[in-house]
N, CA, C and O atoms as a Tinker XYZ file with bonds, in Angstrom:
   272  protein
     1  N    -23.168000   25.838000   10.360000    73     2
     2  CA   -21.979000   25.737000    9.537000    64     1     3
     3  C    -21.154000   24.530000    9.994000    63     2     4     5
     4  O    -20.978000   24.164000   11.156000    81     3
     5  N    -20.626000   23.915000    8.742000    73     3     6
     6  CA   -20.090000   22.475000    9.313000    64     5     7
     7  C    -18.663000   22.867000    9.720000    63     6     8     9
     8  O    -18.328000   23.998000    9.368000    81     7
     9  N    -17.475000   21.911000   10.612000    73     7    10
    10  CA   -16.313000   22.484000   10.621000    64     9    11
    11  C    -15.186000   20.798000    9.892000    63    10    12    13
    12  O    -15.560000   19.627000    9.929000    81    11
    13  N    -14.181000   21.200000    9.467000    73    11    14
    14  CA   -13.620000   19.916000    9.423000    64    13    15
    15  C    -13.437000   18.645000   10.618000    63    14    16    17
    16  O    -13.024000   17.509000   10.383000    81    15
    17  N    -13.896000   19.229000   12.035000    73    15    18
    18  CA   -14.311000   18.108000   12.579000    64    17    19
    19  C    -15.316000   16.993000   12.251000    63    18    20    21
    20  O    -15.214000   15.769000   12.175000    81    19
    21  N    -16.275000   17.823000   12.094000    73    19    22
    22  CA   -17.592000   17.031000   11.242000    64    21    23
    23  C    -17.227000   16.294000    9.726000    63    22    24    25
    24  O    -18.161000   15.658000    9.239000    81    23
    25  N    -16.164000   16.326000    9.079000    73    23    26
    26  CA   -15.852000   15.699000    8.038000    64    25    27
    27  C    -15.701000   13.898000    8.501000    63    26    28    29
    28  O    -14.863000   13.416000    9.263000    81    27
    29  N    -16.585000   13.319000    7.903000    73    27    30
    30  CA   -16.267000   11.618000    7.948000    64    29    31
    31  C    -15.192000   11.395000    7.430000    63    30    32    33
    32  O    -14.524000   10.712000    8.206000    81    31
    33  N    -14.581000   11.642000    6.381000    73    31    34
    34  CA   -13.273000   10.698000    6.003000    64    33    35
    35  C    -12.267000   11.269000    7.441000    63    34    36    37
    36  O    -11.097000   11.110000    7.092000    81    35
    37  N    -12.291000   11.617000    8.296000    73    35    38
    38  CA   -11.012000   12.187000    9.031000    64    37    39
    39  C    -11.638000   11.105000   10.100000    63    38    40    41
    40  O    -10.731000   10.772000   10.862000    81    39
    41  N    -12.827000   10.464000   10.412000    73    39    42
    42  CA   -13.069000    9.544000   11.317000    64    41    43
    43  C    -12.825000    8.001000   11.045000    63    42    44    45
    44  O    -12.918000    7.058000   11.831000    81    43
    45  N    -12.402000    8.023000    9.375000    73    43    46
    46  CA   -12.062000    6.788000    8.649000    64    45    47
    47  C    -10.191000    6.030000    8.971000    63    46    48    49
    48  O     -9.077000    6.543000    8.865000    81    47
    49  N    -10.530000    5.014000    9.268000    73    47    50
    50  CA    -9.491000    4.254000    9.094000    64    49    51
    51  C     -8.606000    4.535000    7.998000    63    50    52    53
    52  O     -8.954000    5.513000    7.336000    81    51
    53  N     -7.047000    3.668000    7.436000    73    51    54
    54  CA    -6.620000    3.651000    6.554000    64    53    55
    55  C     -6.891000    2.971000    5.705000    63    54    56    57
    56  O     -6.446000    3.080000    4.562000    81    55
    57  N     -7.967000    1.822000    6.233000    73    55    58
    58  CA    -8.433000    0.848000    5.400000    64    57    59
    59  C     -9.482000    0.872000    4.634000    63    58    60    61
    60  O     -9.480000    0.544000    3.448000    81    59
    61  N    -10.864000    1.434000    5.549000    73    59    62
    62  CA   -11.263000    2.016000    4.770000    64    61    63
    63  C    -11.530000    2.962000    4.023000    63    62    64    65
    64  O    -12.599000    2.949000    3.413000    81    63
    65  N    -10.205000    4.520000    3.815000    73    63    66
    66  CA    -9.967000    5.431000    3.090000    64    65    67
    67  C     -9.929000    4.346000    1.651000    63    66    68    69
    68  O    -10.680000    4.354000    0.676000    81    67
    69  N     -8.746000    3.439000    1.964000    73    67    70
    70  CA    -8.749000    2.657000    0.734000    64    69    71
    71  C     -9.372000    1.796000   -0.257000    63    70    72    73
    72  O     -9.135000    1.476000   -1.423000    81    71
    73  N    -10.314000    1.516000    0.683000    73    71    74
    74  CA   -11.678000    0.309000    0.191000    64    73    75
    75  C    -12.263000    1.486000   -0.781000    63    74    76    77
    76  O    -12.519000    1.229000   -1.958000    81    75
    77  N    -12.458000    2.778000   -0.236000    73    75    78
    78  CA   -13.072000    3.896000   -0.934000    64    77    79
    79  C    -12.352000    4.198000   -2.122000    63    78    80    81
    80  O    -12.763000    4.642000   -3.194000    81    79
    81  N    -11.659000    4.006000   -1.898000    73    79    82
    82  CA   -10.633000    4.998000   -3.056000    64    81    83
    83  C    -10.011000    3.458000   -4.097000    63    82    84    85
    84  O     -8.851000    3.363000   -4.499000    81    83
    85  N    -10.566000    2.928000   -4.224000    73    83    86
    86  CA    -9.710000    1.094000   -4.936000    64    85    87
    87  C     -9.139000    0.382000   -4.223000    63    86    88    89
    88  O     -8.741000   -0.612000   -4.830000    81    87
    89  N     -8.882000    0.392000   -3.170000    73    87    90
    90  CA    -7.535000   -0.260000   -2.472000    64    89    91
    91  C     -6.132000    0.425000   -2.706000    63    90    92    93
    92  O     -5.979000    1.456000   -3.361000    81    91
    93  N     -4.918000   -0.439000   -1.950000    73    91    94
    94  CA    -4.232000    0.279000   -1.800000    64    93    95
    95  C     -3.123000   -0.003000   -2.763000    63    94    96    97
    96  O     -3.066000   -1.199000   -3.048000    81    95
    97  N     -2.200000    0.765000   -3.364000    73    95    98
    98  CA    -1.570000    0.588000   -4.689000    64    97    99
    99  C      0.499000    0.075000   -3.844000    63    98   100   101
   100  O      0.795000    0.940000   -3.020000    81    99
   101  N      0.947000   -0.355000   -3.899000    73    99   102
   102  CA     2.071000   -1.127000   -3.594000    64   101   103
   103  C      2.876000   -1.341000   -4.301000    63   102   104   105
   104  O      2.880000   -2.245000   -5.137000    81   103
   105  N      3.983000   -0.288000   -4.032000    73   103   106
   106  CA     5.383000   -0.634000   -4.823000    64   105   107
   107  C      7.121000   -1.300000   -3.987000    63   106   108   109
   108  O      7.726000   -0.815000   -3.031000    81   107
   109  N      7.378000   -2.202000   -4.609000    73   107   110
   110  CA     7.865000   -3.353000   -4.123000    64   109   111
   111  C      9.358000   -3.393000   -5.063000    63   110   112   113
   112  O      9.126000   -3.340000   -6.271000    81   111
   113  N     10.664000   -3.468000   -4.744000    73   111   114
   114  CA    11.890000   -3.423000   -5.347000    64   113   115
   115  C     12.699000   -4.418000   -4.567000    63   114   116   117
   116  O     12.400000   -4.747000   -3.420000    81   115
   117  N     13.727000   -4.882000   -5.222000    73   115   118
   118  CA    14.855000   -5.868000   -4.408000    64   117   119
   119  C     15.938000   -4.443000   -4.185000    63   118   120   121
   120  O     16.094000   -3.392000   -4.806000    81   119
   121  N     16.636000   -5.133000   -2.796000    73   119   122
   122  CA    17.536000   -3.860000   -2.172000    64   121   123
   123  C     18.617000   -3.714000   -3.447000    63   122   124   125
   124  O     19.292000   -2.745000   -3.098000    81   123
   125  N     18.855000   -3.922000   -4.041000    73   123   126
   126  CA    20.358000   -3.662000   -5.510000    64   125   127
   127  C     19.116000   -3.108000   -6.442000    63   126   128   129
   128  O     19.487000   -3.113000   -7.616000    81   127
   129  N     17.530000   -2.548000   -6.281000    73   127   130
   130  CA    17.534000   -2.194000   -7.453000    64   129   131
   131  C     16.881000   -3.399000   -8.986000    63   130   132   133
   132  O     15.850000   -3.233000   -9.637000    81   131
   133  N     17.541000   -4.111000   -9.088000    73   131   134
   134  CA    16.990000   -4.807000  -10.283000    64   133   135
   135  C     15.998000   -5.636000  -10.550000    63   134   136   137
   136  O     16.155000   -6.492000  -11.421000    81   135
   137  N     14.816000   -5.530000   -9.855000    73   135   138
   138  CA    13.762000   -6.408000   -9.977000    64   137   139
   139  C     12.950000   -5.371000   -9.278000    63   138   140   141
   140  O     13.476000   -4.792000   -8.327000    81   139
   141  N     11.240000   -4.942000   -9.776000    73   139   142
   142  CA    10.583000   -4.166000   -9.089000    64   141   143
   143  C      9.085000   -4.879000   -9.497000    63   142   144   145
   144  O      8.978000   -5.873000  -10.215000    81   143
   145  N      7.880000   -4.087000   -8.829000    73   143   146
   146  CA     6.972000   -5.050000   -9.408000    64   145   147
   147  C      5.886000   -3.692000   -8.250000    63   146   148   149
   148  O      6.349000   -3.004000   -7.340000    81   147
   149  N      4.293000   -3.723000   -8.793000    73   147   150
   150  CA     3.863000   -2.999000   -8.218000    64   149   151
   151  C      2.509000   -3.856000   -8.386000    63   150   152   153
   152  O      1.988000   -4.052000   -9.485000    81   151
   153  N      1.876000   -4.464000   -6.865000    73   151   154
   154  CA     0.584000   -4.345000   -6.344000    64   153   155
   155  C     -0.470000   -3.638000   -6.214000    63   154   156   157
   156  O     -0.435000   -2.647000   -5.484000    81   155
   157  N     -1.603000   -3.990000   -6.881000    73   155   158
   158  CA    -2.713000   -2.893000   -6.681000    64   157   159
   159  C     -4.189000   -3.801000   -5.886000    63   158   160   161
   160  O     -4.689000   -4.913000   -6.055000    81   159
   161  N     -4.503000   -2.545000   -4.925000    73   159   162
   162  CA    -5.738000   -3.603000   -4.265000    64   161   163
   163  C     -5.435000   -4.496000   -3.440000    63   162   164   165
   164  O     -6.137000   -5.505000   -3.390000    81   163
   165  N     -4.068000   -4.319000   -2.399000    73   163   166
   166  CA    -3.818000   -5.309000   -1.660000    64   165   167
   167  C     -2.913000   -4.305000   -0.654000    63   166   168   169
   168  O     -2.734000   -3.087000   -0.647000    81   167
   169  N     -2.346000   -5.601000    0.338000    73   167   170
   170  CA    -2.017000   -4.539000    1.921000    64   169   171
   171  C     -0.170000   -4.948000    1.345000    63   170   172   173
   172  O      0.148000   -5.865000    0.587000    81   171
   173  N      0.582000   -4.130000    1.877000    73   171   174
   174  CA     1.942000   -3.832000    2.355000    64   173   175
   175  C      2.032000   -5.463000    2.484000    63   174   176   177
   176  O      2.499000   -6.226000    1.638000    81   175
   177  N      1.506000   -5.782000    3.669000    73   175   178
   178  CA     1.714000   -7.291000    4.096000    64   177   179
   179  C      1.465000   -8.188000    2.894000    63   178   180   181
   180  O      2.406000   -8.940000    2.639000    81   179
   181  N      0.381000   -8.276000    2.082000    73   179   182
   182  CA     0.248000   -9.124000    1.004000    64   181   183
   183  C      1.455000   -8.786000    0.191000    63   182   184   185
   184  O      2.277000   -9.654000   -0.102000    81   183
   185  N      1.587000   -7.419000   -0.214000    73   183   186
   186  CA     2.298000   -7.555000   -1.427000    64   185   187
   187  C      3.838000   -8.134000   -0.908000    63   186   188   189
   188  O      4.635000   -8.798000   -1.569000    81   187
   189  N      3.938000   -7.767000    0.159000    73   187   190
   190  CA     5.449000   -8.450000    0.919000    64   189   191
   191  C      5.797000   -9.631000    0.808000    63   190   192   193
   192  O      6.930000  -10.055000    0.579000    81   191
   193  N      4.254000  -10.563000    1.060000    73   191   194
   194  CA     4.546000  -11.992000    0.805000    64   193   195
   195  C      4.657000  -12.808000   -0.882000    63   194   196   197
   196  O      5.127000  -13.904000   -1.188000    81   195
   197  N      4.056000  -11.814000   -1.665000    73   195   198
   198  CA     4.304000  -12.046000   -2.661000    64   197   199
   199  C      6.076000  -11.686000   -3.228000    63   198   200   201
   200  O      6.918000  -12.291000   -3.891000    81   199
   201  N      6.022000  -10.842000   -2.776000    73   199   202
   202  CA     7.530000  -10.259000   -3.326000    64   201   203
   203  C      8.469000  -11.014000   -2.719000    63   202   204   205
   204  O      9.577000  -10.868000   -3.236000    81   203
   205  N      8.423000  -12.033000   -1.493000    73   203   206
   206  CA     9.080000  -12.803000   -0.964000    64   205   207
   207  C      9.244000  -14.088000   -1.462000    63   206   208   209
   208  O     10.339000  -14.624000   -1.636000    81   207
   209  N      7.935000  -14.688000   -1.739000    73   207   210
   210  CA     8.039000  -16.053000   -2.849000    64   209   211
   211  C      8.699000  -15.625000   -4.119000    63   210   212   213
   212  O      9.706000  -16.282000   -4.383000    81   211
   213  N      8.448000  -14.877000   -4.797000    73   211   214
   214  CA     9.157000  -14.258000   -6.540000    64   213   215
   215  C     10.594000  -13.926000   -6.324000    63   214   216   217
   216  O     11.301000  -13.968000   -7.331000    81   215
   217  N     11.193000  -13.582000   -5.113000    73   215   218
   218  CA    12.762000  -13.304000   -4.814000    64   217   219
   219  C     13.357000  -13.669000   -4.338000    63   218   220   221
   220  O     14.572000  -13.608000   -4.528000    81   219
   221  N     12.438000  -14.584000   -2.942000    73   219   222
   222  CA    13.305000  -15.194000   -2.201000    64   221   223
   223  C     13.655000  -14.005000   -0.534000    63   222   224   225
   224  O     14.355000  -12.994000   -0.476000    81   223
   225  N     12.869000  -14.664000    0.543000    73   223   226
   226  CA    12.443000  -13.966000    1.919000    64   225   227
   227  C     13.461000  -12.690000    1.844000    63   226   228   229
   228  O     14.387000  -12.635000    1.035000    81   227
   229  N     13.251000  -11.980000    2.511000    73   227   230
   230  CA    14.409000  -10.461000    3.082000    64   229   231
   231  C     15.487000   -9.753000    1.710000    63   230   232   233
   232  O     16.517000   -9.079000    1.735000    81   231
   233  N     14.559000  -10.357000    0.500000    73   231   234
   234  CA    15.481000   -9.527000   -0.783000    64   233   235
   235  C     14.361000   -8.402000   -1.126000    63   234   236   237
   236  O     14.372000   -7.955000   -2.273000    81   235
   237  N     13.815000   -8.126000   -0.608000    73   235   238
   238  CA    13.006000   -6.943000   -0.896000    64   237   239
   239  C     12.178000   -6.253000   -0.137000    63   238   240   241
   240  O     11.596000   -6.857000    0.765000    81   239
   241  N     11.968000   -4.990000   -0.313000    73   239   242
   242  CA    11.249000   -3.874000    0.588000    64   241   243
   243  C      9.883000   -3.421000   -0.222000    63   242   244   245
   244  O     10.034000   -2.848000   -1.301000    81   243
   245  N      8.701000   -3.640000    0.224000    73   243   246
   246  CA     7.127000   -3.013000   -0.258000    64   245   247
   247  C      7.372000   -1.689000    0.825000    63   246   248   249
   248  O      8.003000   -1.487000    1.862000    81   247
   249  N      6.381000   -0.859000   -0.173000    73   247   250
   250  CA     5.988000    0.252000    0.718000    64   249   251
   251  C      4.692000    0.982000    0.304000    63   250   252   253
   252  O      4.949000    1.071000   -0.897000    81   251
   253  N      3.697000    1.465000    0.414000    73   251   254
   254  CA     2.347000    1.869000    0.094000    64   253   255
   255  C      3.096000    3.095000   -0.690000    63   254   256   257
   256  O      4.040000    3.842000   -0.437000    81   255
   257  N      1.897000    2.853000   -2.112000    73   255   258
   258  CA     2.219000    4.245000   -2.880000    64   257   259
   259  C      1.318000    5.404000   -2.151000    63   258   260   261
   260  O      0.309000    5.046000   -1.543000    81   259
   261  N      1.657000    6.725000   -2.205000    73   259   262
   262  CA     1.093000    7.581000   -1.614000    64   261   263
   263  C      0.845000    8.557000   -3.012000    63   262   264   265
   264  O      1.620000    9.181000   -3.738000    81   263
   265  N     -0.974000    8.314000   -3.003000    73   263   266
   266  CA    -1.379000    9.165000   -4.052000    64   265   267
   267  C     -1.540000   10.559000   -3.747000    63   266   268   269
   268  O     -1.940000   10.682000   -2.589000    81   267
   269  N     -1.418000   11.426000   -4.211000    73   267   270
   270  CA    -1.925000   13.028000   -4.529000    64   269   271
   271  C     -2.697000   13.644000   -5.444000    63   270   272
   272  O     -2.866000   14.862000   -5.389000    81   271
């Protein structure tokens, strides 16, 4: 009988949970709110640097969407 130790995804990285699953989905807002924009298939860090050229450095916060 197997136990959830023996489960591979629990020996998987976050990276590659995500490679598995599409990559990772990234939602990205300026701190007031009025500009938002959402990354798919890319890291926190990418979508950060993108959201930094389009707004202008430290006007905005990425954060990984968390699917269910």
């Amino acid at each position: 009988m197997k136990n959830f130790e023996n489960f591979e995804a629990f020996k998987m990285s976050k990276t590659q949970m995500n490679e598995i699953t599409g990559g990772a989905e990234v939602y990205c807002t300026t701190f007031n709110g009025e500009k938002e924009a959402t990354f798919e298939n890319t890291s926190v860090e990418d979508a950060q640097a993108g959201a930094d050229a389009a707004w202008g450095k430290g006007k905005a916060i990425c954060e990984e969407v968390i699917k269910v």
